[in-house]
BALOLUM-146491 format. One record per residue (C-alpha): residue number from 1; residue in three letters; x, y, z. Coordinates in Angstrom, 1 decimal, padded with zeros to 4 digits. Example, Ala and Ser with C-alpha at 12.3 -4.5 7.8 and 13.67 -1.06 7.14 Angstrom:
2
VEXTOR   num   residuo        X        Y        Z
VEXTOR     1       ALA    012.3   -004.5    007.8
VEXTOR     2       SER    013.7   -001.1    007.1
This chain:
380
VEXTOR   num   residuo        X        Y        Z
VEXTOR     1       UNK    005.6    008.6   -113.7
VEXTOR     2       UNK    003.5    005.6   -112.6
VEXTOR     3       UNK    004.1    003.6   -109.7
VEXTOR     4       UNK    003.6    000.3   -109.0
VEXTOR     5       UNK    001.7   -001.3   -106.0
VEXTOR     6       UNK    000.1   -004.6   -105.3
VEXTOR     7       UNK   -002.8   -003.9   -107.1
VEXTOR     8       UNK   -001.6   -002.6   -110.3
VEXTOR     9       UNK    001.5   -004.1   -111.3
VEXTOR    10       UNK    004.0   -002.8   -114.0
VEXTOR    11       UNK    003.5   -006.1   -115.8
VEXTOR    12       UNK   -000.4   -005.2   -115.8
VEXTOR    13       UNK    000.0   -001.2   -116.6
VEXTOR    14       UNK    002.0   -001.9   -119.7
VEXTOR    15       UNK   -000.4   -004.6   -120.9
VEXTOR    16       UNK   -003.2   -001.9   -120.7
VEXTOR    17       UNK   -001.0    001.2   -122.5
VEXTOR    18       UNK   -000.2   -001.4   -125.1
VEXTOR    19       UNK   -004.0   -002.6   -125.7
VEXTOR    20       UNK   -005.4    000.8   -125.7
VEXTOR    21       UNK   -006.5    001.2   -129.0
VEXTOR    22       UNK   -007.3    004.6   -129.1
VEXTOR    23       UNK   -003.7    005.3   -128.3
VEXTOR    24       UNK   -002.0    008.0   -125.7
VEXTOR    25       UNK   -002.1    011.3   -127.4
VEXTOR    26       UNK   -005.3    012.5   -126.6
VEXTOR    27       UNK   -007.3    013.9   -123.1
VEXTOR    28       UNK   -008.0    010.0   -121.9
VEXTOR    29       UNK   -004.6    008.0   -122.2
VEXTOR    30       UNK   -002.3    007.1   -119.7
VEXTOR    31       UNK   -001.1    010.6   -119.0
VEXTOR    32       UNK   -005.1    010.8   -117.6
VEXTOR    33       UNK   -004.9    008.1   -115.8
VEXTOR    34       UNK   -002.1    008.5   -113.8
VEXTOR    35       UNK   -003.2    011.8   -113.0
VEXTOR    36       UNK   -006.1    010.2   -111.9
VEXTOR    37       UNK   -004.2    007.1   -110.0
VEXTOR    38       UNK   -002.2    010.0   -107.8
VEXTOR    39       UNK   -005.7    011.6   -107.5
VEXTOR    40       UNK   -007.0    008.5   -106.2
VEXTOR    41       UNK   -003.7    007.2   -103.8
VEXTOR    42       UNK   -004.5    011.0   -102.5
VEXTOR    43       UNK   -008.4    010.5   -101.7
VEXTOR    44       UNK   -008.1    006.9   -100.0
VEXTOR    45       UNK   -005.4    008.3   -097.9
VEXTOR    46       UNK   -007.5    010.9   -096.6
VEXTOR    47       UNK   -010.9    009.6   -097.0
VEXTOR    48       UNK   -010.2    005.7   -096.1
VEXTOR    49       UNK   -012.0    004.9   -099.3
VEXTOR    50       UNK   -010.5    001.3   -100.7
VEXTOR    51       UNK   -007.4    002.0   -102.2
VEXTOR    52       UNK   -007.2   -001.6   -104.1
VEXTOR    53       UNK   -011.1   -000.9   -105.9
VEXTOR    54       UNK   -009.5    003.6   -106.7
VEXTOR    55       UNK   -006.0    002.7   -108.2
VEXTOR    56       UNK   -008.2   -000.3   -110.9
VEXTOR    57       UNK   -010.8    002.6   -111.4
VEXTOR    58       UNK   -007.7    004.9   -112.5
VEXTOR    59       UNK   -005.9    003.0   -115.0
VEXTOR    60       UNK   -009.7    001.0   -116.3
VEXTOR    61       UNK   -012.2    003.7   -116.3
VEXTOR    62       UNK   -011.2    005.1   -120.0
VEXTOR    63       UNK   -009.1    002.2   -121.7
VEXTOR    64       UNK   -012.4    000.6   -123.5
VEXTOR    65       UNK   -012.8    004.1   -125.3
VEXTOR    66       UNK   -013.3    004.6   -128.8
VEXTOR    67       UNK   -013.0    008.0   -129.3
VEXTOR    68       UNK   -012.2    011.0   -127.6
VEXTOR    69       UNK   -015.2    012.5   -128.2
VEXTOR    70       UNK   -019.3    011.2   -127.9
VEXTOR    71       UNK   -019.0    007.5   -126.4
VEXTOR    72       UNK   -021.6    007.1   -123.9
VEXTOR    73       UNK   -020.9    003.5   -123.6
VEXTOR    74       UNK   -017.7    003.3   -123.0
VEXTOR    75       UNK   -017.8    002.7   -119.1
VEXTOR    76       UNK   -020.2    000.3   -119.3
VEXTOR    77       UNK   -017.2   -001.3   -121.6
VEXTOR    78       UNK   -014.9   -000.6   -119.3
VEXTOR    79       UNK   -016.9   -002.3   -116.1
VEXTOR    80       UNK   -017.3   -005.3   -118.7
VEXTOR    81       UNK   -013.2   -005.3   -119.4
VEXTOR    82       UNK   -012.5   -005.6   -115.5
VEXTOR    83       UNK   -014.6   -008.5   -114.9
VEXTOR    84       UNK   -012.9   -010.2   -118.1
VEXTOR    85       UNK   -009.3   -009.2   -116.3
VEXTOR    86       UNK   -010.6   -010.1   -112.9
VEXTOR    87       UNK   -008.2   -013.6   -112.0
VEXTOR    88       UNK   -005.6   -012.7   -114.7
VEXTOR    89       UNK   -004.2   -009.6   -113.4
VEXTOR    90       UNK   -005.5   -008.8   -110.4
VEXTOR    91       UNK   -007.4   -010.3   -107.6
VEXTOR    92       UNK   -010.9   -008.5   -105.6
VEXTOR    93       UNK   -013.0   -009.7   -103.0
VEXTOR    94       UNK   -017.0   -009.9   -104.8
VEXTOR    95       UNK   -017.8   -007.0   -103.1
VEXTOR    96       UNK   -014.9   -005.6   -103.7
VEXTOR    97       UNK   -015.5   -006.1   -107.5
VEXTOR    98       UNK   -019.7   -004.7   -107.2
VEXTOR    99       UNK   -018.3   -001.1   -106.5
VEXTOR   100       UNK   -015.1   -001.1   -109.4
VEXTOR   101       UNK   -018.0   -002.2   -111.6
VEXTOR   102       UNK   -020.6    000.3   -110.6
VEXTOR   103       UNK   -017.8    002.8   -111.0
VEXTOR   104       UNK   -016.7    002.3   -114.2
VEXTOR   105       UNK   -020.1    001.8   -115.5
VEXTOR   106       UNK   -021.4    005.1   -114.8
VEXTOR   107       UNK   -018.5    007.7   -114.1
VEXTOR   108       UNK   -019.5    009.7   -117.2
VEXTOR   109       UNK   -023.0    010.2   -116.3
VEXTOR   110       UNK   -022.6    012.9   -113.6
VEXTOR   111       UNK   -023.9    011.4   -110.8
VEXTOR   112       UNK   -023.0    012.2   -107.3
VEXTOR   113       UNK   -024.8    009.6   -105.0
VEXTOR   114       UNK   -023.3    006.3   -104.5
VEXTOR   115       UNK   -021.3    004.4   -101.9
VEXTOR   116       UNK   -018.4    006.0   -100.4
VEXTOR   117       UNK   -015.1    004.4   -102.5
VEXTOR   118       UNK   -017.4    004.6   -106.2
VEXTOR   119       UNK   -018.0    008.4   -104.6
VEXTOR   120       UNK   -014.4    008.3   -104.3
VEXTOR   121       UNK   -013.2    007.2   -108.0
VEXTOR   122       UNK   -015.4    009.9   -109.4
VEXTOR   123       UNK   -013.6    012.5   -107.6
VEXTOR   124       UNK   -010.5    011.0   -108.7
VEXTOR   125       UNK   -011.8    011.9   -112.5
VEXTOR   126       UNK   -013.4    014.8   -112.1
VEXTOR   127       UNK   -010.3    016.2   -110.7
VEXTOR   128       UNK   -008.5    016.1   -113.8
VEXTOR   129       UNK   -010.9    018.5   -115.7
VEXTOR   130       UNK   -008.4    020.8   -116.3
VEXTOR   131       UNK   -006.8    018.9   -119.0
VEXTOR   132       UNK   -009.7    020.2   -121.1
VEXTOR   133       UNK   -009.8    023.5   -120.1
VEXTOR   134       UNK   -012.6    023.2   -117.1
VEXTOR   135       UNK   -011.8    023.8   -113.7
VEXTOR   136       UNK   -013.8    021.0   -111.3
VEXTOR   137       UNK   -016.8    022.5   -110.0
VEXTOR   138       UNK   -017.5    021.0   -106.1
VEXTOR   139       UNK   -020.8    021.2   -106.9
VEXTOR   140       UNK   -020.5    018.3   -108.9
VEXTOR   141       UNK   -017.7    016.5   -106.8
VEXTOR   142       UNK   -018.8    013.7   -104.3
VEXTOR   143       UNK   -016.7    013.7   -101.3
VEXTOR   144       UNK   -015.4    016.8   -099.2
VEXTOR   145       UNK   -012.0    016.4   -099.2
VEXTOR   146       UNK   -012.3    016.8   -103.1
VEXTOR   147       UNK   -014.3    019.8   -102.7
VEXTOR   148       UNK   -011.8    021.6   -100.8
VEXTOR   149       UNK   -010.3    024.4   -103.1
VEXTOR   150       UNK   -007.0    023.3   -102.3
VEXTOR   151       UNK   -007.0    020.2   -103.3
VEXTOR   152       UNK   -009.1    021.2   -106.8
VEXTOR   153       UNK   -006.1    023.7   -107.5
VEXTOR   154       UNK   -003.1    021.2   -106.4
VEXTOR   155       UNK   -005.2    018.9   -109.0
VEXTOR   156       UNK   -006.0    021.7   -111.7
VEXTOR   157       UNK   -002.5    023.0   -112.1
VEXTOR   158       UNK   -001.6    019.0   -112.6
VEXTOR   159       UNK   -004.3    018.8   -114.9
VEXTOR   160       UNK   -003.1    022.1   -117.1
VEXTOR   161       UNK    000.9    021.1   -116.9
VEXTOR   162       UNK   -000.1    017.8   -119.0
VEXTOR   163       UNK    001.1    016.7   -122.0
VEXTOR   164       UNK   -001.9    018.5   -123.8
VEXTOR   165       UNK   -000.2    021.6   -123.5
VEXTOR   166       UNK    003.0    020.5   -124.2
VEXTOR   167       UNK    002.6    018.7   -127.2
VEXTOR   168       UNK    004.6    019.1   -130.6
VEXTOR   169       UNK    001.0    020.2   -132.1
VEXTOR   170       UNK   -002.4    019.9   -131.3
VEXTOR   171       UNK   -004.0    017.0   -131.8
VEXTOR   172       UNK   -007.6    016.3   -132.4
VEXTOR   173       UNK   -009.1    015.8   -129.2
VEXTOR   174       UNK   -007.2    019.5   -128.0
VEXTOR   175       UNK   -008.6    020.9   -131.7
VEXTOR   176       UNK   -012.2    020.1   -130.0
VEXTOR   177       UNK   -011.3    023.3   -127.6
VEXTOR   178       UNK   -010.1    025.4   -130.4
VEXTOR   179       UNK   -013.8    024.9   -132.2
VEXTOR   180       UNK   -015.7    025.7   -128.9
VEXTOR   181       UNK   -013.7    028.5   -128.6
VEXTOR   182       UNK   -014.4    029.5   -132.6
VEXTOR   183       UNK   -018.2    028.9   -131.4
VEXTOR   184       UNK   -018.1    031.0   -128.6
VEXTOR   185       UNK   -016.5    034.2   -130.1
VEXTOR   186       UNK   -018.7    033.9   -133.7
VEXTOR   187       UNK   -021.7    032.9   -131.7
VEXTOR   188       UNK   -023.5    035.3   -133.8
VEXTOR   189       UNK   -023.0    033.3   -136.6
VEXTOR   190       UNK   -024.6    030.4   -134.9
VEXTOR   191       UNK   -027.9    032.1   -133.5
VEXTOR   192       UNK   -029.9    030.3   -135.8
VEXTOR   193       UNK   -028.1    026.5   -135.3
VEXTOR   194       UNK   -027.5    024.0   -132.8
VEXTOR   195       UNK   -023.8    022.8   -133.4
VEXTOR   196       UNK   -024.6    019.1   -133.5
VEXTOR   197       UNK   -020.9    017.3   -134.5
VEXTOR   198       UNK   -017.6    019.8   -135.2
VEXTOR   199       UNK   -014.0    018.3   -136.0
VEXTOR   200       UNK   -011.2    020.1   -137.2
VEXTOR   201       UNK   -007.7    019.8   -138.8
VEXTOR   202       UNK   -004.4    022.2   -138.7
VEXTOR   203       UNK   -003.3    023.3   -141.7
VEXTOR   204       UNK   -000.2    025.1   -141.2
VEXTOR   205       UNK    001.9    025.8   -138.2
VEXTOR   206       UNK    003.8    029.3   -138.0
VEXTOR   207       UNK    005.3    029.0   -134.4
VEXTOR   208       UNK    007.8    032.5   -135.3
VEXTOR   209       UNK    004.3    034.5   -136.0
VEXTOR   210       UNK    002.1    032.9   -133.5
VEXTOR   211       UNK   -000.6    031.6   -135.8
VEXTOR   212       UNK   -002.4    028.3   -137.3
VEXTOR   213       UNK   -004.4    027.7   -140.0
VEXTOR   214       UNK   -007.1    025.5   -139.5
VEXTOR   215       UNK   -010.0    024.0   -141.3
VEXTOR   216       UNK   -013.4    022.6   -139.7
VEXTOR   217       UNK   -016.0    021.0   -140.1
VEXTOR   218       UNK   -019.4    021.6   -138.7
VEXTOR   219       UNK   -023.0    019.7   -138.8
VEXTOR   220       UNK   -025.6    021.9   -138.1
VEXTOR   221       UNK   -029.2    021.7   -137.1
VEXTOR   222       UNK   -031.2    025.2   -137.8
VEXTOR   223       UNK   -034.0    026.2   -136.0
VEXTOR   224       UNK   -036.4    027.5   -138.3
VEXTOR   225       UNK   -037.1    025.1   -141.4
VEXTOR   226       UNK   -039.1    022.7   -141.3
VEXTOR   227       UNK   -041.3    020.3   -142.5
VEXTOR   228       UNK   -045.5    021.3   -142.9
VEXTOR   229       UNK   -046.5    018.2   -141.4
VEXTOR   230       UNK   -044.2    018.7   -138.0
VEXTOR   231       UNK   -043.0    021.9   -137.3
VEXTOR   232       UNK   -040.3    021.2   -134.6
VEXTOR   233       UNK   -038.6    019.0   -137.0
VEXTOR   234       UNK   -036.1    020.5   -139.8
VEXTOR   235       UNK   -036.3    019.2   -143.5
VEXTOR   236       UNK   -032.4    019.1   -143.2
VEXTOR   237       UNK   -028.8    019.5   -141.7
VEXTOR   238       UNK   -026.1    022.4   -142.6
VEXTOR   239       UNK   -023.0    021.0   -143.0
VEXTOR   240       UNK   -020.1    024.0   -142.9
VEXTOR   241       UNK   -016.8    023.4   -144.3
VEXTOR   242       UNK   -014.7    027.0   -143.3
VEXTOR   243       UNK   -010.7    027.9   -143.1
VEXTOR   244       UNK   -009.5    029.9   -140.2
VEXTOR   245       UNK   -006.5    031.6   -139.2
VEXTOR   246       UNK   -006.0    031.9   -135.5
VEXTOR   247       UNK   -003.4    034.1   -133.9
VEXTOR   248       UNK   -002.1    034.0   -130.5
VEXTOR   249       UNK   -000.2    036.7   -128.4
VEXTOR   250       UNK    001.4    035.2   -126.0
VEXTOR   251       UNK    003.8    032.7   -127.0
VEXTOR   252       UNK    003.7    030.8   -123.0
VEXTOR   253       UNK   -000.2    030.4   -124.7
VEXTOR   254       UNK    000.9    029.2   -128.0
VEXTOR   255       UNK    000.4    025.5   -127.4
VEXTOR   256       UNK   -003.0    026.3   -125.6
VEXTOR   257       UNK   -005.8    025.1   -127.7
VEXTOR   258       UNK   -008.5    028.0   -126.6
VEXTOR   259       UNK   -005.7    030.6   -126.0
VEXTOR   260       UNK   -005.5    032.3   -129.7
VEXTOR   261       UNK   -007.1    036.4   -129.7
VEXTOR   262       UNK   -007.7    036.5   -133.3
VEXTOR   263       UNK   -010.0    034.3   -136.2
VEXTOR   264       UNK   -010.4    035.4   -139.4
VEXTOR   265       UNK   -012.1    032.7   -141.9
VEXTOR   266       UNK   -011.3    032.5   -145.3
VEXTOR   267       UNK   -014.5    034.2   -147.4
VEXTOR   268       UNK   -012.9    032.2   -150.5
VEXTOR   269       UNK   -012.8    028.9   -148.4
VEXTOR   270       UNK   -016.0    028.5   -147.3
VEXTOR   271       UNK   -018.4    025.7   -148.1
VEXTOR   272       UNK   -021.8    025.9   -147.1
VEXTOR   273       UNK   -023.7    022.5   -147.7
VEXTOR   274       UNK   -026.5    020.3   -146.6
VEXTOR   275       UNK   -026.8    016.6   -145.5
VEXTOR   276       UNK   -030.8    014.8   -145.4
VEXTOR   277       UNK   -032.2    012.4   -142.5
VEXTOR   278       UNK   -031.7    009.3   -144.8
VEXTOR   279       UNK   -028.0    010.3   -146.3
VEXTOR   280       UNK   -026.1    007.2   -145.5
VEXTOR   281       UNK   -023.4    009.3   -144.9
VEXTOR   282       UNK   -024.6    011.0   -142.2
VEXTOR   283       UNK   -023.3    009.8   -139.2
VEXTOR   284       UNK   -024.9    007.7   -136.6
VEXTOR   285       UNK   -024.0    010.3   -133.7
VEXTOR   286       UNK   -025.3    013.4   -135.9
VEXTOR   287       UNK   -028.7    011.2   -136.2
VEXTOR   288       UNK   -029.0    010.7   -132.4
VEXTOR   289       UNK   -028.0    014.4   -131.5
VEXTOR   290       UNK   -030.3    015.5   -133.8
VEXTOR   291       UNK   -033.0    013.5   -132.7
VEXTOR   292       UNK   -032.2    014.9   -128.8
VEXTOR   293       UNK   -032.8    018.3   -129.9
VEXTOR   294       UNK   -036.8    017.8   -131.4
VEXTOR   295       UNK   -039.6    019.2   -129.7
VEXTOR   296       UNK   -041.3    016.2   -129.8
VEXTOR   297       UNK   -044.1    017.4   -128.0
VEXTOR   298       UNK   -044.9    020.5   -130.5
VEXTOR   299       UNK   -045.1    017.4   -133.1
VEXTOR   300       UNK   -048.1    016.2   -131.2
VEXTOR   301       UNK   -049.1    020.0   -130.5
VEXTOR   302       UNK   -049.1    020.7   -134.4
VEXTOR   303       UNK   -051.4    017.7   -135.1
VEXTOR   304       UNK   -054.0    017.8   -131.8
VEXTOR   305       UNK   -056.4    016.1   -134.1
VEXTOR   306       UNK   -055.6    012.9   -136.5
VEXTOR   307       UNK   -058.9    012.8   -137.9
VEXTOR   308       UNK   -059.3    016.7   -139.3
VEXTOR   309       UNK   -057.6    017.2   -142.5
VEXTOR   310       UNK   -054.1    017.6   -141.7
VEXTOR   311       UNK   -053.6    013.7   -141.1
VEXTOR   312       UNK   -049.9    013.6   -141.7
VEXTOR   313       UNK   -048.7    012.1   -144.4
VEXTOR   314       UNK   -045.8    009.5   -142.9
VEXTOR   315       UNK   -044.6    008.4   -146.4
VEXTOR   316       UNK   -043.4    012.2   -147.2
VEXTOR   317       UNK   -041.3    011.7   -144.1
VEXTOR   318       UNK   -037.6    010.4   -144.6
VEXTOR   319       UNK   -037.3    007.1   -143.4
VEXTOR   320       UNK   -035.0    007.1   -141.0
VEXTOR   321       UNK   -037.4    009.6   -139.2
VEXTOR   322       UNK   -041.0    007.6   -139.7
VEXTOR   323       UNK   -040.6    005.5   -136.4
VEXTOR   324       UNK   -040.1    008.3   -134.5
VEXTOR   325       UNK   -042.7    010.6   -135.6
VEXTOR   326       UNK   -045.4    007.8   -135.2
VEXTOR   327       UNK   -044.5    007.3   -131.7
VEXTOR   328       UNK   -043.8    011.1   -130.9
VEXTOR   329       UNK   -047.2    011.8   -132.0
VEXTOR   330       UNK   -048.9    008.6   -130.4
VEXTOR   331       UNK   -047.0    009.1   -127.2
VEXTOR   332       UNK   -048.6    012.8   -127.1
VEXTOR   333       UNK   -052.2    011.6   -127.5
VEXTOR   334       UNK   -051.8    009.0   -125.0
VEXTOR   335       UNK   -050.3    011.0   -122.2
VEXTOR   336       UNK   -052.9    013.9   -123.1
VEXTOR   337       UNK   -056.0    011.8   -123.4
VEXTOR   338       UNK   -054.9    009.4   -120.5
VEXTOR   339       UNK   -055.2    005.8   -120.8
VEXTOR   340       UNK   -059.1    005.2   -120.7
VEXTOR   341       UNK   -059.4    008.3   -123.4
VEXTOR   342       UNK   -056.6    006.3   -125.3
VEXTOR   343       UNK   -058.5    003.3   -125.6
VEXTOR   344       UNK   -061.5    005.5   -126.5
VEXTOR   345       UNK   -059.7    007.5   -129.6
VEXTOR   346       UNK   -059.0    004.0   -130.5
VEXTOR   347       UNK   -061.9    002.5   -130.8
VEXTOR   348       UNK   -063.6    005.0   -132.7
VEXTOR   349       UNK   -060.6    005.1   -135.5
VEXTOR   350       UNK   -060.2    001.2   -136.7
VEXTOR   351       UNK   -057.5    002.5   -139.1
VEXTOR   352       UNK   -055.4    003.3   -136.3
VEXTOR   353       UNK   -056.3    000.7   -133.7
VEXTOR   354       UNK   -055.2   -001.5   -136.2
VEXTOR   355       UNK   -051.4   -000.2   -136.6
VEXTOR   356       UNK   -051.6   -000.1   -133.0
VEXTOR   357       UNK   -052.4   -004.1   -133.2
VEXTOR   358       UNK   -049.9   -004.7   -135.8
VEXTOR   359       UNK   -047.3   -003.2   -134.2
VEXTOR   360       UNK   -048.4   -005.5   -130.9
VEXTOR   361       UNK   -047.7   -002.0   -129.0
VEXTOR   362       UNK   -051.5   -000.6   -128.5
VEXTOR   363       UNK   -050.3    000.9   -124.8
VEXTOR   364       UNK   -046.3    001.0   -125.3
VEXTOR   365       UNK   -045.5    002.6   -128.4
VEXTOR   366       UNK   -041.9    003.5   -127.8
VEXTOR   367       UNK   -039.2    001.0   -127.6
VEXTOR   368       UNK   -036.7    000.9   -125.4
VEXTOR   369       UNK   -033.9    002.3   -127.7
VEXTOR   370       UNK   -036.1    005.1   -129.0
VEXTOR   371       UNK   -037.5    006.4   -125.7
VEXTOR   372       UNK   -033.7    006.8   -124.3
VEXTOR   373       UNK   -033.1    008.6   -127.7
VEXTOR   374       UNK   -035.3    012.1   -126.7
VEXTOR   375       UNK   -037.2    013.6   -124.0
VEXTOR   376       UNK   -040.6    013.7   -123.7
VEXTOR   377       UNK   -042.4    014.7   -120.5
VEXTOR   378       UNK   -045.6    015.5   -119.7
VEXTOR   379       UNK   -046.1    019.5   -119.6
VEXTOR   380       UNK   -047.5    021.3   -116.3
């Protein structure tokens, strides 16, 4: 039940339930974050973090999100959405206002170093892990009152009597849990993928037997094909389309996403597919997870020399993926040759020096946007 104070007015609570667009029935509506407002009341009381900058953090920290799943932006969103409400509903000091910002901006990303009250709303998050299934780890909790295992079971057994487990069926942000759970007990059938996107649907509810009928659907990226020219890179995705039956045998269990014993899939209702780099179905999140996964640096490694006669032949490449092997493969030769061997392979291969001119990146061949989009470090 929420609470009013000072800071967060009813007026001001509604107005953000009713805006949310996402709506409330998944893991980060308003049931979250008022489990995370009486996590927060609870740390400033103990910890004298500021109480006015924690209870704003609770009910802002999630309502810019547009899906329950991948949405790496959506604090940064969120810390935009305070500053626009910032004179309208509620009233901070600038200071004040620097640490709800740098709280909302960056709650998702794990970190644990910060100043005491963004420390603070964190903890007030993390503490409501249970609502998918994870217990909070202190390890990756900020202040010690948090850590204490008291207070992470006071907050976990909160977190699990939600409205996730309670619900007249599971939705799709609970059927997420059900497919890592599928993915987990099969995990011989995915030895040779990388799960890159999963959603799911229920087909049939039997709550007298204990069972549900579910169908998913799975993008995968497999490991071993691949195209001559890079060998880290697949030619293509799997898509899987399968039906399941899931049984459960304890009925207290029966409206716990993860807690079925059984799966059987249908043999008759399986679909096995494929989806290519430039469908334009594909979706963008696929592409980006995808791209996360390369071995960038066995690209380079496959190709050590340009100028033998395994020059690769970019226009074979799908399109989507040209931009990134050129600078994969540029990037490599430049942090193996060093800078003054760079500028020497490039002036004894005009061809190239000029794509390097023409693309007015000679030293800096990976954008911004690209570079954040895989890893690529210097090996020891």
């Amino acid at each position: 039940m929420f609470e009013p104070s000072k800071t967060v007015s009813r007026e001001f609570f509604d107005h953000l339930v009713s805006s949310h667009e996402l709506g409330h029935d998944g893991f980060h509506g308003k049931d979250h974050w008022l489990r995370v407002l009486h996590n927060a009341r609870e740390i400033a009381a103990e910890t004298g973090a500021n109480l006015r900058v924690l209870e704003l953090f609770a009910v802002l920290h999630d309502s810019q999100r547009q899906n329950e799943n991948h949405d790496p932006e959506h604090g940064h969103r969120a810390a935009a959405y305070a500053v626009e409400l910032k004179g309208t509903w509620f009233e901070l000091a600038d200071d004040e206002m620097e640490l709800l910002v740098e709280a909302c901006r960056y709650h998702s990303d794990g970190i644990v170093e910060a100043h005491p009250t963004v420390q603070a709303c964190w903890d007030s998050d993390r503490l409501d892990l249970g609502r998918v299934g994870v217990r909070p780890d202190p390890r990756f909790l900020c202040t010690s009152f948090a850590k204490r295992p008291e207070v992470i079971e006071a907050a976990f057994v909160r977190s699990t009597q939600g409205v996730l487990m309670h619900a007249s069926d599971l939705n799709p942000s609970a059927l997420q849990l059900t497919l890592q759970k599928l993915q987990d007990d099969w995990g011989e059938n995915f030895r040779e993928y990388t799960v890159l996107s999963g959603r799911a649907e229920v087909i049939s509810v039997d709550p007298e037997n204990l069972t549900r009928v579910i169908r998913s659907y799975l993008y995968l990226f497999p490991d071993g094909d691949s195209f001559d020219f890079a060998r880290t890179i697949p030619t293509s995705f799997v898509t899987e389309e399968c039906v399941w039956t899931l049984t459960w045998s304890d009925p207290d269990e029966f409206y716990d996403p993860s807690g079925f014993t059984e799966s059987d899939y249908d043999t008759e209702n399986l679909d096995i597919g494929g989806a290519e780099w430039d469908d334009p179905d594909l979706p963008d999140e696929v592409f980006e997870r995808a791209i996360a996964h390369i071995d960038w640096w066995g690209t380079g490694e496959w190709l050590d020399d340009w100028e033998q006669n395994s020059t690769p032949k970019f226009m074979e490449a799908p399109a989507r993926l040209r931009p990134y092997l050129q600078n994969a493969l540029a990037l490599y030769r430049r942090q193996t040759l060093g800078r003054k061997g760079y500028w020497l392979y490039l002036a004894a291969h005009p061809k190239f020096l000029w794509q390097r001119i023409s693309r007015q990146s000679i030293w800096r061949t990976i954008t911004p946007e690209q570079f954040r989009s895989f890893s690529f470090h210097r090996r020891s």
